[in-house]
VMD Tcl script that draws the C-alpha trace (Angstrom):
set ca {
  {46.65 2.79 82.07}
  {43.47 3.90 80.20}
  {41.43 7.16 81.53}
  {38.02 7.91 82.65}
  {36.17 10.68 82.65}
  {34.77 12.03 86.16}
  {32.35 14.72 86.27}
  {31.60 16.53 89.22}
  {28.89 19.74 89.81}
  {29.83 22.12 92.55}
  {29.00 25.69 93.42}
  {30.18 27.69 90.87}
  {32.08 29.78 93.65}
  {33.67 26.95 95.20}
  {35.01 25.56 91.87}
  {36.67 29.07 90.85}
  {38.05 29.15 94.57}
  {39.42 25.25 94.06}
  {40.67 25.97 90.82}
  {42.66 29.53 92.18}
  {44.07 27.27 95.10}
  {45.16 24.82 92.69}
  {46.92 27.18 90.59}
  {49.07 28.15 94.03}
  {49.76 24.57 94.23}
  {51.05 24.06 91.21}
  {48.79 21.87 89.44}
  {44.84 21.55 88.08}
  {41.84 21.19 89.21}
  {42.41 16.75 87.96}
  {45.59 16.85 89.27}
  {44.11 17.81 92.81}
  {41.20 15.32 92.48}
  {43.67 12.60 91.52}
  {45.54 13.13 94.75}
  {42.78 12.96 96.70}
  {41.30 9.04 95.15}
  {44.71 7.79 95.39}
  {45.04 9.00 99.28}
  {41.46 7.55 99.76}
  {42.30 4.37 97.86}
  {45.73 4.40 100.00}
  {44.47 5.12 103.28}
  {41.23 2.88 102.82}
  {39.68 6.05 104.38}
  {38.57 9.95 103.83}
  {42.09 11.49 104.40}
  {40.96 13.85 106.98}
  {37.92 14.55 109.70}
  {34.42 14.88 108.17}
  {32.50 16.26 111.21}
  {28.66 17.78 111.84}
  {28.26 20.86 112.86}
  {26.64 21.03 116.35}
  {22.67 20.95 116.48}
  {21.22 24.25 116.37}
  {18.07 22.49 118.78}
  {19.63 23.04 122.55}
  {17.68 22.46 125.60}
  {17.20 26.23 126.13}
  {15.15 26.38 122.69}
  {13.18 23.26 123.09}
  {12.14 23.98 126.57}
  {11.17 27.69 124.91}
  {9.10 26.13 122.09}
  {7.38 23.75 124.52}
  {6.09 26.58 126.64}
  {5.42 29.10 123.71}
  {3.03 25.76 122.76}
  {1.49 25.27 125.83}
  {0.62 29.49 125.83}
  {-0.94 28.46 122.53}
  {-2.75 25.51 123.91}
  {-3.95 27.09 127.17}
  {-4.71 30.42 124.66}
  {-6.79 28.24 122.51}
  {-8.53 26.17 125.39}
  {-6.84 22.69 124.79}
  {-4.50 22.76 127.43}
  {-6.56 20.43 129.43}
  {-7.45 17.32 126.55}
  {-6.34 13.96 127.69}
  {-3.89 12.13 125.77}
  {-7.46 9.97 124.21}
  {-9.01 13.80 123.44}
  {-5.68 14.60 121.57}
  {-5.35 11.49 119.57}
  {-9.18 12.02 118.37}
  {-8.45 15.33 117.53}
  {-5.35 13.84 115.39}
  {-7.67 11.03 114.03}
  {-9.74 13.97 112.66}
  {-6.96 15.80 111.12}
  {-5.76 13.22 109.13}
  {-8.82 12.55 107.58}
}
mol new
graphics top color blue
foreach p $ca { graphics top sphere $p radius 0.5 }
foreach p [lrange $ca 0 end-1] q [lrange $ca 1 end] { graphics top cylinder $p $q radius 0.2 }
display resetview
């Protein structure tokens, strides 16, 4: 079977951890990437859960930013502009 070359760039950190965990393994750093594309290839899938973390916007800061805005507005006598008013004033900002 002929080889290929794969290079990867990581965080210089996470490679030297990778490469110590490897070593308790039993095998390299290609060895442990080799296992991984043939479960992938296998599996037809990522061989475990790749999740988000949850948003960092909740309801309780968004509903805090909206009123620390409308201080700002009301501060800066705007509060009152009409939806027309604030489009205008948009209009003007972009040019």
């Amino acid at each position: 079977m002929a080889q290929a070359t794969f290079s990867v760039r990581m965080d210089e950190n996470l490679k030297e951890q990778f490469d110590s965990l490897c070593r308790d393994f039993g095998m390299n750093m290609t060895t442990a990437i080799t296992v991984f594309a043939r479960a992938v290839v296998r599996q037809r899938r990522i061989p475990f859960e790749i999740s988000a973390t949850e948003p960092s916007v909740t309801l309780q800061n968004a509903l805090q930013a909206f009123e620390a805005l409308r201080a700002q507005a009301k501060e800066n006598g705007v509060a009152d502009m009409t939806l027309d008013e604030i489009n205008a004033e948009i209009d003007r900002a972009r040019r």
